[in-house]
N, C-alpha and C positions, 0 to 999 in steps of 0.2 A: 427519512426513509428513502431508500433508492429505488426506480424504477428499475426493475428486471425486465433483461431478454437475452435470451438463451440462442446461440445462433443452431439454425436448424441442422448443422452437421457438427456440436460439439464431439461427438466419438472421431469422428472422422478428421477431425480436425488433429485429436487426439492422438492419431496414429503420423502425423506428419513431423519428425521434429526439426525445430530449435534447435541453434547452438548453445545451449544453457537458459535455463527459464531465470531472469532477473527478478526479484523478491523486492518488493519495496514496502515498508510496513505505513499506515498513516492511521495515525489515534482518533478514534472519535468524538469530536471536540462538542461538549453540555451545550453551546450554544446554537450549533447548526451551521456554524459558517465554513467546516469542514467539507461540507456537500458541494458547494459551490468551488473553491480549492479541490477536491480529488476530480471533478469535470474536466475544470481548466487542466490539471495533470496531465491527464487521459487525453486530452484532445491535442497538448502540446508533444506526449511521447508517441501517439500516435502518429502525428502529422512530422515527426521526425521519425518513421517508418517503423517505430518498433510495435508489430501488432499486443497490444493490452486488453487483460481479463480482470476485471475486478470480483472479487471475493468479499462479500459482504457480510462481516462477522456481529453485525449489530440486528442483523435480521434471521428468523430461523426458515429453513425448509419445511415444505408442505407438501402436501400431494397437489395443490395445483399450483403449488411452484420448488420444482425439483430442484437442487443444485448441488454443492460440494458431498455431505452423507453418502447421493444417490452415486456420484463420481468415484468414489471411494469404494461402495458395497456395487458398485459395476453394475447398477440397473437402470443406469441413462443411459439411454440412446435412443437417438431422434433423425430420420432419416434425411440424407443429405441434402441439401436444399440444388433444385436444376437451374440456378442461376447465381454467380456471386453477389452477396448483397451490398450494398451502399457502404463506399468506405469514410464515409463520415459517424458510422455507428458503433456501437460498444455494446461487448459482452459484460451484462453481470450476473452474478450467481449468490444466492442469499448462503450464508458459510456457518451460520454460529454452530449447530450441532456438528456440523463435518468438521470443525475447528476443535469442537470440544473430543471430538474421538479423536484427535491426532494428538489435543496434549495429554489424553490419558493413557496413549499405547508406551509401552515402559521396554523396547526395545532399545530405548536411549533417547533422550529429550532431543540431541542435536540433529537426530538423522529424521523428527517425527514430520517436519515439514518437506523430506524428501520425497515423500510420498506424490508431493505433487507434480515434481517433474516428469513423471509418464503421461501422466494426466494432460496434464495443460503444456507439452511439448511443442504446441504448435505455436504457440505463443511466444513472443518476447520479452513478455512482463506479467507481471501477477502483481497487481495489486493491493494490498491486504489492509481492508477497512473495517478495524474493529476498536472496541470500547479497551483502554487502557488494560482496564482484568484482564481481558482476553491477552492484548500482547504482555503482557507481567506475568508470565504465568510458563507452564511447562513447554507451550508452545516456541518459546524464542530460546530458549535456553541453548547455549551451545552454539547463536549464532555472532554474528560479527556485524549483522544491518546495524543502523541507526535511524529508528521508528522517528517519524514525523510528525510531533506537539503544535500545532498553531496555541500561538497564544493571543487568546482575547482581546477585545478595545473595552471590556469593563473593568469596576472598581475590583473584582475580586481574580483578575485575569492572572498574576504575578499569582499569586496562593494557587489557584489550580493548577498552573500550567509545573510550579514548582513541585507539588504533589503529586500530578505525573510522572515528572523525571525522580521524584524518589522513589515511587512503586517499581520502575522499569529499573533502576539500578541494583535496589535488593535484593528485586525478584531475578532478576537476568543477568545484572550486570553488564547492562549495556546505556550507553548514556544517548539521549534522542538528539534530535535536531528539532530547533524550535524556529520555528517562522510567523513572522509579529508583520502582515499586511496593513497597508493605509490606504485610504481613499480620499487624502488631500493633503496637502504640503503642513498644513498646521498641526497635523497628526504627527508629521515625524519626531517631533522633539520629545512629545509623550512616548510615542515608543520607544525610541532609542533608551528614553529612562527605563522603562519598563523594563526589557531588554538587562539592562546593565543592573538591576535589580535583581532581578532572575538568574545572571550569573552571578553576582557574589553571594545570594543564597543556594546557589548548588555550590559553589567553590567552599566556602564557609562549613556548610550539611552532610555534602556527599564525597567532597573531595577532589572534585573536577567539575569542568563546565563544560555546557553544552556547546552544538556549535549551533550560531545565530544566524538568522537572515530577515533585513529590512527590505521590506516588498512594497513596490503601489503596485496598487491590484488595478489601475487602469493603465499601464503599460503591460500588454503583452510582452515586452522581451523578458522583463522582470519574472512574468510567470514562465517563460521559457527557459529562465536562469535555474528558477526554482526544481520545473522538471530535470534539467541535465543535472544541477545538482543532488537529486533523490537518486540519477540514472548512475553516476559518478560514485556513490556511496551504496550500491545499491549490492546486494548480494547475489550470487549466480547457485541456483540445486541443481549441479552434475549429473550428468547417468554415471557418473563412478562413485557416487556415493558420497561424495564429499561437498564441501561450499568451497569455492572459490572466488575469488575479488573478481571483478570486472577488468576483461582486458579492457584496457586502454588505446588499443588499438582495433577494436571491433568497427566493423564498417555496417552501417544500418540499413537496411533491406527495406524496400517498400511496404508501408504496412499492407497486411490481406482483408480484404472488408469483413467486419463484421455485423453482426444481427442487431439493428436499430432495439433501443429499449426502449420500447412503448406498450 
């Protein structure tokens, strides 16, 4: 579960935009070690100035905790806060039902997450932390990301993580990015197997493999690699309606602080 907080000027926020809201999808991974990887994400694209919102599709809206739904049916709004706040802080917003009205609006699967670049224009990045259904589903359809699988250090980690990338394929036809962290040198040999297991059952099953990354999760650069590469891959929702790739030549802007979530 993620802790929410809302910055006190999200409308306002809302009316500033973005040269294109970047889209990064990341699966929520049965064990929990997803939580601790979408932080480090968030703190790494942050502190390389792209201000980030996380959308939290594994948890639903409430009335005492408003988020995507409300953003959508236009009844959040929180007056603007009289001082900037801490740029060590992170917006998140709990998403599942604002997620689920977007995969069922049937003006066309591709354009349903465009929705959100009015929304969250003030932003650099969005996010998008939800349980595999949720990305498998009408929501991704039509786009071109590559959602983000960590795969496991348990006995059953290669079967899960392979049954995610075949629900995303079927369903989407999109194939993820799977990243296999370690937290000590003795570890890498098991993953690297791992790894190489997980791709000759998608090449064998689905027809293509994913693409990999072996991380220690105690070097920072490694998680910074991680972030540029999700930043790298990551998708842009236009105000002209369309997706486009990430320039390659975008120059990164100081993040704006956002609203501590506590």
């Amino acid at each position: 579960m993620l802790e929410f907080g809302l910055h006190q000027g999200t409308s306002l926020y809302g009316r500033t935009p973005q040269d294109g809201l970047r889209l990064i999808p990341v699966a929520g991974s049965p064990g929990g070690t997803g939580l601790q990887v979408l932080w480090d994400i968030c703190t790494h694209l942050q502190a390389l100035g792209y201000p980030t919102v996380v959308l939290d599709g594994s948890e639903r809206e409430t009335a005492e905790a408003p988020g995507l739904l409300e953003l959508l049916d236009d009844t959040l709004w929180i007056d603007p806060p009289t001082q900037l706040p801490g740029a060590d802080s992170l917006a998140v917003l709990p998403a599942a039902r604002g997620l689920a009205e977007l995969a069922s609006r049937r003006a066309g699967a591709s354009q349903a997450l465009l929705a959100l670049q009015p929304l969250l224009r003030r932003y650099a990045v969005v996010l998008l932390y939800a349980p595999m259904a949720v990305l498998a589903s009408p929501l991704m359809e039509g786009s071109s990301a590559s959602p983000l699988v960590l795969l496991e250090d348990d006995s059953k980690a290669v079967i899960n993580s392979y049954q995610q990338l075949k629900m995303l394929s079927l369903h989407t036809g999109l194939m993820g990015t799977v990243a296999r962290l370690v937290h000590s040198s003795e570890e890498r040999g098991v993953a690297k197997q791992q790894l190489r297991v997980l791709c000759d059952c998608a090449a064998k099953h689905l027809g293509r493999v994913p693409h990999t990354l072996l991380l220690d999760a105690r070097r920072p650069a490694d998680m910074q690699r991680l972030a540029l590469q999700l930043l790298e891959n990551a998708e842009t929702l236009c105000s002209s309606g369309l997706f486009a790739a990430l320039p390659s030549t975008h120059t990164a802007q100081r993040a704006t602080p956002l609203a501590t979530s506590h």
